[in-house]
C-alpha positions as a Markdown table, in Angstrom:
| # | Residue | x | y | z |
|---|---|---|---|---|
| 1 | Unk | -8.3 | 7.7 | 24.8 |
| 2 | Unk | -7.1 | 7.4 | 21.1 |
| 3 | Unk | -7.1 | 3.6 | 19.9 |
| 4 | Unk | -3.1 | 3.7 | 18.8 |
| 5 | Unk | -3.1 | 2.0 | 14.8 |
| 6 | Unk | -0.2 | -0.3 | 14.3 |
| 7 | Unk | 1.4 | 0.3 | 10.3 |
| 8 | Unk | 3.9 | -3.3 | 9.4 |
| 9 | Unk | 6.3 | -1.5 | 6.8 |
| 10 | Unk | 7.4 | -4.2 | 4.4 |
| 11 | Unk | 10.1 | -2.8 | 1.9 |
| 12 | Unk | 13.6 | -4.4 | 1.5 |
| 13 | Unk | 15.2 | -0.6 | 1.1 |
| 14 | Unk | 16.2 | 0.2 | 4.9 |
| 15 | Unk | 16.6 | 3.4 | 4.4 |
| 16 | Unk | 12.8 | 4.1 | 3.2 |
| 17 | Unk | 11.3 | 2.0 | 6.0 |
| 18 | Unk | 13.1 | 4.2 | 8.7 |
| 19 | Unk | 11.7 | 7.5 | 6.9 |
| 20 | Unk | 8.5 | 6.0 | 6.9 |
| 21 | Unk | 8.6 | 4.7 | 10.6 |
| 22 | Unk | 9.7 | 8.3 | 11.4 |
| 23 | Unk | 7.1 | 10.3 | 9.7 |
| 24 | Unk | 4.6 | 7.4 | 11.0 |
| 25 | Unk | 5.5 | 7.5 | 14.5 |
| 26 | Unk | 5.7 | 11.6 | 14.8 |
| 27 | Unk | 1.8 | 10.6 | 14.0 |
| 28 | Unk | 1.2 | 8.8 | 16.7 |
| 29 | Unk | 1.1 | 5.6 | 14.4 |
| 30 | Unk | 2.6 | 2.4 | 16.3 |
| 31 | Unk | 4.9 | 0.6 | 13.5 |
| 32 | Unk | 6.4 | -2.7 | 12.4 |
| 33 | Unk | 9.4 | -3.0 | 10.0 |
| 34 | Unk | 9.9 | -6.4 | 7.6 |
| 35 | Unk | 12.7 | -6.4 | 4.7 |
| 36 | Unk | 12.0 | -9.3 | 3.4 |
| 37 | Unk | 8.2 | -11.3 | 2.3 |
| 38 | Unk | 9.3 | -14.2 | 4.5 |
| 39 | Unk | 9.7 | -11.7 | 7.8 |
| 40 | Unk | 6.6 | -9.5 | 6.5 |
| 41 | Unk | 4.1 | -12.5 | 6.2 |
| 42 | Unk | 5.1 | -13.6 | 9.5 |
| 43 | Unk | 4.8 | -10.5 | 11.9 |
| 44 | Unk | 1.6 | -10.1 | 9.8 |
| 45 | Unk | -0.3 | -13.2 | 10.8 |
| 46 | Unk | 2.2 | -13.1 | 14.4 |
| 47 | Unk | 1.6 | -9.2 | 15.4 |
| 48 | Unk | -2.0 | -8.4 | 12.9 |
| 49 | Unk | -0.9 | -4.5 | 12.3 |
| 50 | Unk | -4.1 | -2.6 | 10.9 |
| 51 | Unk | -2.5 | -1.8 | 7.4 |
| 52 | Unk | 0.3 | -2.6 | 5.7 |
| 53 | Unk | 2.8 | -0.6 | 3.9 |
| 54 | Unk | 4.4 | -3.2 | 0.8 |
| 55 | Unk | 6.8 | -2.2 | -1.7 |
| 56 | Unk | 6.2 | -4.2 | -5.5 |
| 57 | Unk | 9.6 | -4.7 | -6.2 |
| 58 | Unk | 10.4 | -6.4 | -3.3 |
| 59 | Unk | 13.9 | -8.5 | -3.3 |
| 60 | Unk | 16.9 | -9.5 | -5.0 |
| 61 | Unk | 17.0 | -8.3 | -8.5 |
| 62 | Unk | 14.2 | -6.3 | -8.5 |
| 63 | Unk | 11.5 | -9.2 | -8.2 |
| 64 | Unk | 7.7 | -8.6 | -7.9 |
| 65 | Unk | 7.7 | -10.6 | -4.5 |
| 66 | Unk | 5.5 | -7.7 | -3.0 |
| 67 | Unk | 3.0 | -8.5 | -5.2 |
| 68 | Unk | 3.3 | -12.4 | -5.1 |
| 69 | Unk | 2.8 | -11.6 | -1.4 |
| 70 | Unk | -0.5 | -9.8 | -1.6 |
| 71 | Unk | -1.6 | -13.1 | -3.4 |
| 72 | Unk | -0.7 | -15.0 | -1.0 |
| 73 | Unk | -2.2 | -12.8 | 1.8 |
| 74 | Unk | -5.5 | -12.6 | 0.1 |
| 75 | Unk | -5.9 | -16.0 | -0.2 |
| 76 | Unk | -4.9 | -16.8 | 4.0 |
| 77 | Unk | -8.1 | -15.9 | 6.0 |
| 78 | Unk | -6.4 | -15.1 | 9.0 |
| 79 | Unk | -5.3 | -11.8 | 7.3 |
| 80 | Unk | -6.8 | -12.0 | 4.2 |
| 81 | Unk | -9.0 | -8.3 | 5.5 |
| 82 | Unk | -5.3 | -6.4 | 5.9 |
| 83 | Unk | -5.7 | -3.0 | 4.8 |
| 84 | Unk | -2.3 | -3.2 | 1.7 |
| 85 | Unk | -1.1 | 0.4 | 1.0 |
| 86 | Unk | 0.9 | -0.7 | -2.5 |
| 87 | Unk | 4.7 | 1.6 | -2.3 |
| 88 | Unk | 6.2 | 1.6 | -6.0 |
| 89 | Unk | 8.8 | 3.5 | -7.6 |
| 90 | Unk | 7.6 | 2.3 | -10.8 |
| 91 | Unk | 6.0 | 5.9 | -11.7 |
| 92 | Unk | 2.3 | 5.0 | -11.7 |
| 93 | Unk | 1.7 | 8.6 | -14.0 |
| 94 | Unk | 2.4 | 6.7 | -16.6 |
| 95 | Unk | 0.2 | 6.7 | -20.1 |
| 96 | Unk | -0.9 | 3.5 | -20.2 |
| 97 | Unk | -2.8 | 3.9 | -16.5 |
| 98 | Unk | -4.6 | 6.9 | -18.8 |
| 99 | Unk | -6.2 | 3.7 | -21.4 |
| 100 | Unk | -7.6 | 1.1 | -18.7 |
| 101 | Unk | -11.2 | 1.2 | -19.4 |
| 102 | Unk | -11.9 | 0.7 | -15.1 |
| 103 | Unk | -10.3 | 1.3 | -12.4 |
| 104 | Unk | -11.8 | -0.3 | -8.9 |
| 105 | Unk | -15.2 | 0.2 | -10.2 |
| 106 | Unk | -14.7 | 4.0 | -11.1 |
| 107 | Unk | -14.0 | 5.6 | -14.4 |
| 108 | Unk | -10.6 | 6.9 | -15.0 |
| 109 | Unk | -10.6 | 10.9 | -14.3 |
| 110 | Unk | -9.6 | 12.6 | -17.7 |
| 111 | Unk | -6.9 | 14.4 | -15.3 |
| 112 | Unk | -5.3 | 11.4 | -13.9 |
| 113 | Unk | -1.8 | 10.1 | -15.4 |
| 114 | Unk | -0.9 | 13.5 | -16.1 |
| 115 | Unk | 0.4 | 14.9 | -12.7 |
| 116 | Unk | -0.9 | 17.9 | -10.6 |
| 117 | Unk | 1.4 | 20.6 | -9.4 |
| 118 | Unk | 0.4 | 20.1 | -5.8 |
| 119 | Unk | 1.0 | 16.4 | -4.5 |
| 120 | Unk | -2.3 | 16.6 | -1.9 |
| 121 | Unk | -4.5 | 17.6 | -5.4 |
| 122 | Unk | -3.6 | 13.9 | -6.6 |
| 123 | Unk | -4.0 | 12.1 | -3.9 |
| 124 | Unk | -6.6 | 9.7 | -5.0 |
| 125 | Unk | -7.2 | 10.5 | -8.5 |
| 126 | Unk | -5.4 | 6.9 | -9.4 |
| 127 | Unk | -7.8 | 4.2 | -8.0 |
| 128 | Unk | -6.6 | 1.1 | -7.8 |
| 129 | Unk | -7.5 | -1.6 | -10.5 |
| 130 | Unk | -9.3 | -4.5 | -9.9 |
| 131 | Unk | -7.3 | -7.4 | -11.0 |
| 132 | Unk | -4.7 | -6.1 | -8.2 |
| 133 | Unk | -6.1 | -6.8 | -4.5 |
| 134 | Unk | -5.0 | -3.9 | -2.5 |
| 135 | Unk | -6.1 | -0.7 | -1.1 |
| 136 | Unk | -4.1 | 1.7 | -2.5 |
| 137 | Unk | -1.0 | 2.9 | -3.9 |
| 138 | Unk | 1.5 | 5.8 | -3.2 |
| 139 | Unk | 4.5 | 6.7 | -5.0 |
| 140 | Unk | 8.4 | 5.6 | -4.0 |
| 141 | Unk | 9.8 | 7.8 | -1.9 |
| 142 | Unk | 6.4 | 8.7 | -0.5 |
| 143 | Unk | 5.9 | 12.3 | 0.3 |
| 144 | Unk | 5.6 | 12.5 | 4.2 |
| 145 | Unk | 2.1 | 14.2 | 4.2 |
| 146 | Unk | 0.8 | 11.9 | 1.4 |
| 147 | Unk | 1.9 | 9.0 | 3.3 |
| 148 | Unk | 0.3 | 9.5 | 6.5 |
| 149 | Unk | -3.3 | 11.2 | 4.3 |
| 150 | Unk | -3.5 | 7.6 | 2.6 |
| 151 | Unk | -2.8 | 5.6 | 5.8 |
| 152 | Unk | -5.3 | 7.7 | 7.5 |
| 153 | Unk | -7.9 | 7.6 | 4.7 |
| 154 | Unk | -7.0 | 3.5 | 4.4 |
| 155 | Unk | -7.5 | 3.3 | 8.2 |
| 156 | Unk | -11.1 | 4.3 | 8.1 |
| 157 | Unk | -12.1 | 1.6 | 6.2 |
| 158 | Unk | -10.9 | -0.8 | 9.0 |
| 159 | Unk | -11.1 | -3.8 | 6.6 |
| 160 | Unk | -10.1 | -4.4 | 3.2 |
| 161 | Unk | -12.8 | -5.1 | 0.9 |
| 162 | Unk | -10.4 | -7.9 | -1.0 |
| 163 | Unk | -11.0 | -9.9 | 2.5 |
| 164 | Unk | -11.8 | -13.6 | 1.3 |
| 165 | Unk | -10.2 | -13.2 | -2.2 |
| 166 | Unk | -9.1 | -16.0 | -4.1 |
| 167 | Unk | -6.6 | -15.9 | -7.0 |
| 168 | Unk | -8.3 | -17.1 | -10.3 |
């Protein structure tokens, strides 16, 4: 029998985090919900889901929390190997993604910042950079299929490699 994988979805937008636990859950995926850092770090360490799903502008006022989360998750070793699947709707096609010199070890594609007219095309073309300890990033609202390909494809790795990071 199928091993069911458990996704926490951390975004303080209700609305999206009931999409997402529908789409996930027609796949079989087991979920969590959190809208707030407080609640998400908690059932994180409490219920250890195999990836998380965490919104960057997390909060009141539009505040970076998500990512002052992932920080703090890096640095805890109790969860510091949680899969983090980055949800943004700051549009991550923009120009300046097109100048950084590396991305997660990988030259930037000439292609990516630009867009593709099919959404599964771009699926990974933007790697995620290195200063930023997290797995991956999908665009706000997530596409359903692109959601669960990148949960899937995250899933495989079983572990983050940012496990045992420590803020510099």
């Amino acid at each position: 029998m199928k091993e069911i994988k458990t996704v926490l979805l951390a975004d303080d937008d209700i609305d999206l985090v009931e999409t997402m636990k529908i789409v996930l859950e027609a796949e079989g995926f087991s979920t969590i919900t959190a809208y707030d850092t407080a609640a998400a770090f908690t059932k994180l360490k409490t219920e250890k889901p195999d990836l998380m799903v965490l919104d960057v502008m997390f909060g009141p006022g539009g505040k970076t929390n998500g990512l002052e989360l992932v920080s703090k998750i890096r640095q805890d070793a109790a969860v510091s190997g949680t899969l983090i699947l980055m949800i943004t709707s700051v549009n991550l096609k923009l120009p300046v993604f097109d100048s950084l010199p590396d991305m997660d070890g990988m030259p930037v594609p000439a292609e990516t910042g630009r867009g593709k007219e099919n959404a599964a095309d771009e699926l990974f073309t933007l790697d995620v950079p290195t200063y930023l300890p997290v797995d991956g990033f999908i665009n706000k609202p997530a596409q359903p299929e692109e959601l669960v390909a990148k949960v899937r494809a995250l899933l495989e790795k079983k572990v983050s490699k940012w496990a045992g990071w420590k803020k510099k």
